[in-house]
C-alpha positions as CSV (number, residue, x, y, z in Angstrom):
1,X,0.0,0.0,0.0
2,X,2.5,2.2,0.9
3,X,4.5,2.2,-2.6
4,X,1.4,2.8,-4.3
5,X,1.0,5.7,-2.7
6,X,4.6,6.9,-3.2
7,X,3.9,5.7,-7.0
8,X,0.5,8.5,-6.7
9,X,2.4,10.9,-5.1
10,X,5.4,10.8,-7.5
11,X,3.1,10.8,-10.6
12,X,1.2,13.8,-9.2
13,X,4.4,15.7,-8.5
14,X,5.8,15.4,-12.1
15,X,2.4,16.5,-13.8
16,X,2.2,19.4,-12.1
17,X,5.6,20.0,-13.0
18,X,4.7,19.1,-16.6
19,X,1.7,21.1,-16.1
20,X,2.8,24.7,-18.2
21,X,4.6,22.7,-21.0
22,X,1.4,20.3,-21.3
23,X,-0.6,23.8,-21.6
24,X,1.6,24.9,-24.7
25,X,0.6,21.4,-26.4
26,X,-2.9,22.1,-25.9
27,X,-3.9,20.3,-23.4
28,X,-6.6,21.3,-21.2
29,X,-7.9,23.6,-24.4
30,X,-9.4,20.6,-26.1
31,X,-12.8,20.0,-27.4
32,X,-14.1,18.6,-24.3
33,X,-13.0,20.1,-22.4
34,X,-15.3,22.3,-20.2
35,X,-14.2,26.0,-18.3
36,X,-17.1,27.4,-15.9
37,X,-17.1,30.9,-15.2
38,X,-18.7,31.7,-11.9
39,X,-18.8,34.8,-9.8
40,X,-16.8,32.8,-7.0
41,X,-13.8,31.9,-9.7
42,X,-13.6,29.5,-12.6
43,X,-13.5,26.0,-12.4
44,X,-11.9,23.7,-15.3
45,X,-13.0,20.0,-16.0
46,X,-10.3,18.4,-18.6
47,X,-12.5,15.2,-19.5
48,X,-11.1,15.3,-22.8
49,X,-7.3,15.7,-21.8
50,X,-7.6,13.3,-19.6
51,X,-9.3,10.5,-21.4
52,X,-6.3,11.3,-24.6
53,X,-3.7,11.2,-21.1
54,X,-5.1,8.0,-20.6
55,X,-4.9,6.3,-23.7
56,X,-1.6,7.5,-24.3
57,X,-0.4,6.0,-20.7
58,X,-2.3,2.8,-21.4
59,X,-0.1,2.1,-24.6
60,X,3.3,3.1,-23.2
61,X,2.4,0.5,-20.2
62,X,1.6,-2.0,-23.1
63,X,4.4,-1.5,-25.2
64,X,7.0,-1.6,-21.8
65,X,5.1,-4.2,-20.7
66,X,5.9,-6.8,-24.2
């Protein structure tokens, strides 16, 4: 239990890290990808970023895991 959740923690720090460069490729901008503006502040919801994130995770596991 405890690995995983130096694994999570790890993985968390290095997207955030990633976070400004990811933002140059256009992620977070997508089609999909919904930005709420509200009196109290705006709130972002990256479905489609994370769903392509995903997918592109998923395969590089696949093809280091042959």
């Amino acid at each position: 239990m405890l690995k995983w959740l130096f694994t999570l923690t790890a993985a968390l720090l290095v997207l955030g890290l990633l976070t400004p460069w990811l933002n140059r490729l256009g992620l977070g901008r997508l089609p999909g990808d919904l930005r709420v503006k509200h009196a109290r502040g705006t709130f972002h919801f990256p479905f489609t970023s994370v769903i392509l994130m995903s997918l592109l995770l998923s395969l590089l596991a696949w093809l280091f895991g042959r």
